[in-house]
N, C-alpha and C positions, 0 to 999 in steps of 0.2 A: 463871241466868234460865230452862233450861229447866224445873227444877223448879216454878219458879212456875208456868209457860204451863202447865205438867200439872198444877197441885192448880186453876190455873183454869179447866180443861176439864174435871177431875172435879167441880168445886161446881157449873160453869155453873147446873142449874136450882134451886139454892140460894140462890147470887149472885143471880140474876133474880129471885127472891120474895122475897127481904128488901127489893129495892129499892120491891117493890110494896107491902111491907109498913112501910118506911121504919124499918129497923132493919139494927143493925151486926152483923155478926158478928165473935165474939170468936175465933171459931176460925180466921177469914182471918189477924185480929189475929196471933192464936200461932205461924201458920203462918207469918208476915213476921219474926217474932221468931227462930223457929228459920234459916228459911233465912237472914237478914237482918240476925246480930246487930249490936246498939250497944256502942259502949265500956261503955255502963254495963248492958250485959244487963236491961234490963227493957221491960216495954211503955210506949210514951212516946205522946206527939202524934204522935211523925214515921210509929210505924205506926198508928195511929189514922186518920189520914188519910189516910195511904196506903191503907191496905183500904177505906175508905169510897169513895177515885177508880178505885180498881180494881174492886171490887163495881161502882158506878156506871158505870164503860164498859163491862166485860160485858154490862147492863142495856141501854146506849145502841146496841151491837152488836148485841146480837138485836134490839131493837125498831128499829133503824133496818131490818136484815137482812128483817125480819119485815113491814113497813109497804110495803117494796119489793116486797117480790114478792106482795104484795095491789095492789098498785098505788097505792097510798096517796102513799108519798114514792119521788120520781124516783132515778136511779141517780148525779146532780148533786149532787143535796140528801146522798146519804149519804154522796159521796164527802168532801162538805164537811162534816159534822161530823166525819169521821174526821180532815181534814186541819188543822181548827181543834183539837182535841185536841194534837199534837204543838206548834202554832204555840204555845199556850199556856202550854205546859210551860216551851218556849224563852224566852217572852217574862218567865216567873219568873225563868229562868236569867242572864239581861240582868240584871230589876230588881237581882238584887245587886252588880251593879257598883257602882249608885247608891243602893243599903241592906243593905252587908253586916251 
């Protein structure tokens, strides 16, 4: 994991303008693949979407981080999207009980 936290701290303002620019990058892609492999080695949906939510919370980090300290959004407000992120993950984690 901590390779990832480090190629997502070297793309950060990569990550952040694709979002702005509403495009994927295939190289977070390649980069989930190498760190990440699947039984079947190739690139699939599961890193597809995975770089797309991780691009996209980098995104949601700096702008929440960014909106703060303009005084735009309170120190509440970002606490809560950071804390609805994990809740969300969990609440996937659940549905497969009742949609394996």
């Amino acid at each position: 994991m901590d390779n990832l936290e480090r190629y997502m701290k070297e793309q950060k303002q990569k990550l952040v303008d694709e979002v702005e620019a509403e495009l994927i990058s295939i190289t977070l892609v390649n980069e989930l693949v190498r760190l990440f492999p699947m039984s079947h080695g190739a690139i699939d949906k599961t890193h597809m979407i995975w770089a797309r939510c991780l691009r996209d919370l980098v995104w949601l980090g700096w702008l929440s981080e960014a909106k703060k300290r303009r005084g735009a959004y309170s120190a509440a407000i970002c606490d809560s999207l950071e804390q609805s992120l994990g809740k969300a993950f969990d609440i996937g984690k659940q549905y497969a009980t009742e949609r394996p």
